[in-house]
C-alpha positions in Angstrom: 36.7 53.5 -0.3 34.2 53.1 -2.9 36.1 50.0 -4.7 36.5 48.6 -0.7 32.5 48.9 -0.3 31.7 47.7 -3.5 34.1 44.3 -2.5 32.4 43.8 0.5 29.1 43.7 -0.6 29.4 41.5 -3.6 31.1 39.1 -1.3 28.1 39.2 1.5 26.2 38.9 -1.7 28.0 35.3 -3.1 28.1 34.3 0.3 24.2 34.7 1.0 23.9 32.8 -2.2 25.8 30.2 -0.9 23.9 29.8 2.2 20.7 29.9 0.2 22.0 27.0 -2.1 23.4 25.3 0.7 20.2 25.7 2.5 17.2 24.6 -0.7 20.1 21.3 -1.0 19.2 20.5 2.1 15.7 20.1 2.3 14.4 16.9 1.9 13.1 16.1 -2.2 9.1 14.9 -2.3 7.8 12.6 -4.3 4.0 11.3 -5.2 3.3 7.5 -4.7 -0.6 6.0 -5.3 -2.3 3.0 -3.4 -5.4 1.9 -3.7 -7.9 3.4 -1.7 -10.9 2.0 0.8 -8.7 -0.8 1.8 -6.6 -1.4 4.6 -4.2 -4.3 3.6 -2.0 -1.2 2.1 -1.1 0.2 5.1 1.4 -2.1 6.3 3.3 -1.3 3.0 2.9 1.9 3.2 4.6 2.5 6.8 7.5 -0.2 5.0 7.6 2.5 2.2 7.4 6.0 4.1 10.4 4.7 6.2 12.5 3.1 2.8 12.2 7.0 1.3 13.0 8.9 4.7 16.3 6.8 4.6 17.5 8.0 1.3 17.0 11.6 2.4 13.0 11.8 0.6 9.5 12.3 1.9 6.9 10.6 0.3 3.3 11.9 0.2 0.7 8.8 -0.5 -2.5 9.7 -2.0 -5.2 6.8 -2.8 -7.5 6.0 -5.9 -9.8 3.5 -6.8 -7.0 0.6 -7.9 -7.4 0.5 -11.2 -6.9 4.4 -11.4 -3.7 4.3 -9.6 -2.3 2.1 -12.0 -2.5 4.1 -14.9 -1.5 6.9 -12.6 1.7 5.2 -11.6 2.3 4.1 -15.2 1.4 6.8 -16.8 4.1 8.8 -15.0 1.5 11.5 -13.1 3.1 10.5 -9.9 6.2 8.0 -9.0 5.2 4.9 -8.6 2.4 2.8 -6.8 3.0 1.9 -2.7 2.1 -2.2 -3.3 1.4 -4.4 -6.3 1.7 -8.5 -6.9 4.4 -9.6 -9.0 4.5 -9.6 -12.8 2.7 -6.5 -13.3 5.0 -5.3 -15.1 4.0 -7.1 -18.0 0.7 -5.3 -18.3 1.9 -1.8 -16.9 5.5 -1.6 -19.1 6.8 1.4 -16.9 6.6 0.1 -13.7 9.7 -1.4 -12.5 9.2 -3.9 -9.9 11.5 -3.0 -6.6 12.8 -6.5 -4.9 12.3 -8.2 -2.5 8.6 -8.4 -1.7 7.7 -6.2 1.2 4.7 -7.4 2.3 2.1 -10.7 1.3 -1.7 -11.0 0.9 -3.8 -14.2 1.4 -6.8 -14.5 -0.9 -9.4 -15.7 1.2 -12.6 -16.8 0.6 -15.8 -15.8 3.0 -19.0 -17.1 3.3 -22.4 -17.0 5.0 -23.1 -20.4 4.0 -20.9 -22.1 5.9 -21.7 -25.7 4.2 -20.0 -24.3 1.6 -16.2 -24.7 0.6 -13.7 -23.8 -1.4 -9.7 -24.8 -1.6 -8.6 -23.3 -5.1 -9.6 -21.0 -7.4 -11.6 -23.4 -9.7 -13.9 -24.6 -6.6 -15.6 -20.7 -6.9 -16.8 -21.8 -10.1 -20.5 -22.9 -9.6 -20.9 -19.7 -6.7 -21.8 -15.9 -7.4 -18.8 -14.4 -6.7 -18.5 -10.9 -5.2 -14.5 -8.5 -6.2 -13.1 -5.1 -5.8 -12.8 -3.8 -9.4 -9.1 -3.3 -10.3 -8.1 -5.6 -7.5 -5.8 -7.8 -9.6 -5.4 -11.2 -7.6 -9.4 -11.2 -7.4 -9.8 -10.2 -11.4 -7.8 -12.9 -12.4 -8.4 -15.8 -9.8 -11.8 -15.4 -11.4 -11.7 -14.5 -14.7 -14.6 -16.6 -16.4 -16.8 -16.7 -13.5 -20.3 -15.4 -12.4 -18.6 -12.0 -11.1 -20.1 -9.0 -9.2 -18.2 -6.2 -9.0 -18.0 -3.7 -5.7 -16.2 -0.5 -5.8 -14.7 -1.2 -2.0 -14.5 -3.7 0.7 -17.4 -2.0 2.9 -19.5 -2.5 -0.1 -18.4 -5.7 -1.0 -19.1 -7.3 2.8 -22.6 -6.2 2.5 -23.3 -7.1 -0.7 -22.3 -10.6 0.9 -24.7 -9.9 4.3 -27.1 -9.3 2.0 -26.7 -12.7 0.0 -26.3 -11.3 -3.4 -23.8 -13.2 -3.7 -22.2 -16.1 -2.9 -18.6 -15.7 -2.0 -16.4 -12.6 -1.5 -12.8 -12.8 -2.4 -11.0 -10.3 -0.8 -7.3 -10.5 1.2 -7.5 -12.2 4.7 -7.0 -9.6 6.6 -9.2 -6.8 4.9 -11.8 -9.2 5.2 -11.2 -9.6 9.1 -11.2 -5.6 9.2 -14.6 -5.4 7.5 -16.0 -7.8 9.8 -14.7 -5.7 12.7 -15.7 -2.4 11.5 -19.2 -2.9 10.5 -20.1 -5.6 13.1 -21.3 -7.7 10.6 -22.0 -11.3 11.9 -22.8 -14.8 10.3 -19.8 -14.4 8.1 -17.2 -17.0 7.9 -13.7 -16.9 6.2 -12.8 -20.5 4.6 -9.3 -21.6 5.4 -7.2 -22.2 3.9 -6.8 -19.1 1.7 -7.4 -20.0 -2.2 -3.7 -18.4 -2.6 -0.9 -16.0 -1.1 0.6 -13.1 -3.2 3.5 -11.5 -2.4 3.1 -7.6 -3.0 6.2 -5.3 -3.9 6.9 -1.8 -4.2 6.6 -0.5 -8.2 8.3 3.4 -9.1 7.6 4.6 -12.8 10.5 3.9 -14.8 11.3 8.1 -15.1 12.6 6.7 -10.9 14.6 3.5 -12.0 17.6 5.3 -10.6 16.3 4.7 -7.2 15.6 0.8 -7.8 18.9 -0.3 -6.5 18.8 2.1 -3.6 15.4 1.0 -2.5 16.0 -2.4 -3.1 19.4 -2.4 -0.4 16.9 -0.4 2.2 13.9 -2.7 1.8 16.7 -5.8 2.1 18.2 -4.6 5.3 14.9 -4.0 6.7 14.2 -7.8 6.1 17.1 -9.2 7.2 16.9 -7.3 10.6 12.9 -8.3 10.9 12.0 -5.2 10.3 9.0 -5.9 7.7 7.7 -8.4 9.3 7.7 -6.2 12.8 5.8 -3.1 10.9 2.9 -6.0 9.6 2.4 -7.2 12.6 2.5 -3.9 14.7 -0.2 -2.3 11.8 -2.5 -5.6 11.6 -2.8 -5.5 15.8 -3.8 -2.0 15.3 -6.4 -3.0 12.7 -7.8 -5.8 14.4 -8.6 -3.6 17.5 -12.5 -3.0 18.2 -13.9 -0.4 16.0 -13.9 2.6 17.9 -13.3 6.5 17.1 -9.9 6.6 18.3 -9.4 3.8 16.3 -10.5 5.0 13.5 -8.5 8.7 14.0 -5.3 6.3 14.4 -6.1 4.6 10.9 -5.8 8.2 9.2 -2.9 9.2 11.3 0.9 7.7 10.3 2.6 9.4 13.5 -0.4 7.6 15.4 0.0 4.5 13.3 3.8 4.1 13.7 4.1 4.6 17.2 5.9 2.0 19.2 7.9 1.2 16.4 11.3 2.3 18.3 13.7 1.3 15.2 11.9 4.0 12.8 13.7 6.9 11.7 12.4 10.1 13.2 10.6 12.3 11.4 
């Protein structure tokens, strides 16, 4: 009877350590990705992103720094990887791998409160005060040798051109729009064309590479079926709503943000 007993038990005990295994394999693995904070052109990517992971079976949490600080986050390893960068960064920031194809684009526009004054490439901000994010990388190196003024984000940036500090603000199209929006800021006009478009990708650190190819098939499907292009234009109509607090609670909010975008994966 003893020897029976002693059976039984230590086969309830392998099997609750089955079930236990079988359960922790279950649940979902987390990872850490950066973006760059106090701007809203990320967003877009990161509802792209968030639904790319939940496919392959992992949750993402997104935290936001200033942009040069989530760089050497992402490349330094301290998380796994950054939401959206413009190509070639890899160059500078050696364990980043680049995940193709581009999942979202920025347009470098150029505004104004003169509105005499105009401005078609890069080179034709030369003579102007010109107003950047810091560690905005499209901005740093459009005008790398010019009369810069630095803001630490876009609000900032937007009222340093109210103001008439400066000249010109660089800053993408639609984060420019945004600002406008938000703060009710008038007498500010955006110059058209923009000065140049950037296609923006999805970088992991290279401790991640395994999940390059798997990535890259998600973000490829999601193209071919319209998919990225549906999430941009779904989050930018959000954005370009009139400020308001609901508004601003949806912003903050990815469940509120995503909603009406049937072909996402429940979550």
């Amino acid at each position: 009877m003893l020897k029976l007993a002693a059976h039984i038990c230590k086969t309830m005990l392998l099997s609750a350590m089955m079930f236990l295994a079988v359960d922790t394999g279950a649940r979902a693995e987390t990872l850490t990705l950066v973006a760059a904070a106090n701007t809203v052109d990320t967003l877009t990517s990161e509802v792209i992103v968030r639904e790319a992971y939940t496919r392959l079976g992992i949750d993402v949490v997104i935290k936001k720094f200033p942009g040069e600080r989530a760089l050497k986050l992402a490349n330094g390893g301290k998380v796994a990887g950054d939401v959206q960068r413009i190509d070639k960064l890899s160059a500078k920031y050696p364990n980043l791998v680049q995940i193709k194809p581009a999942i979202n684009y920025i347009e470098a526009a150029v505004f104004v409160t003169d509105p005499s004054l105009s401005a078609r490439t890069w080179a034709d901000l030369k003579p102007y005060r010109i107003g950047i994010i810091r560690g905005i990388k499209f901005a740093e190196g459009g005008t790398k040798g010019m009369d810069r003024y630095l803001a630490s984000n876009y609000a900032g940036l937007f009222k340093m051109l109210h103001k008439k500090r400066v000249d010109m603000a660089v800053s993408p199209s639609l984060n420019g729009r945004y600002q406008m929006k938000t703060l009710g800021i008038e007498g500010i006009s955006e110059l058209r064309p923009a000065v140049a478009r950037f296609d923006l990708f999805h970088y992991v650190h290279q401790k991640n590479a395994a999940l390059a190819p798997r990535l890259s098939a998600v973000f490829s499907n999601m193209q071919q079926a319209g998919q990225l292009r549906a999430i941009r234009d779904h989050v930018i109509s959000k954005l370009l709503e009139p400020a308001s607090d609901a508004k601003a609670a949806c912003l903050r909010d990815y469940a509120c943000l995503e909603r009406g975008l049937a072909f996402l994966t429940p979550r």
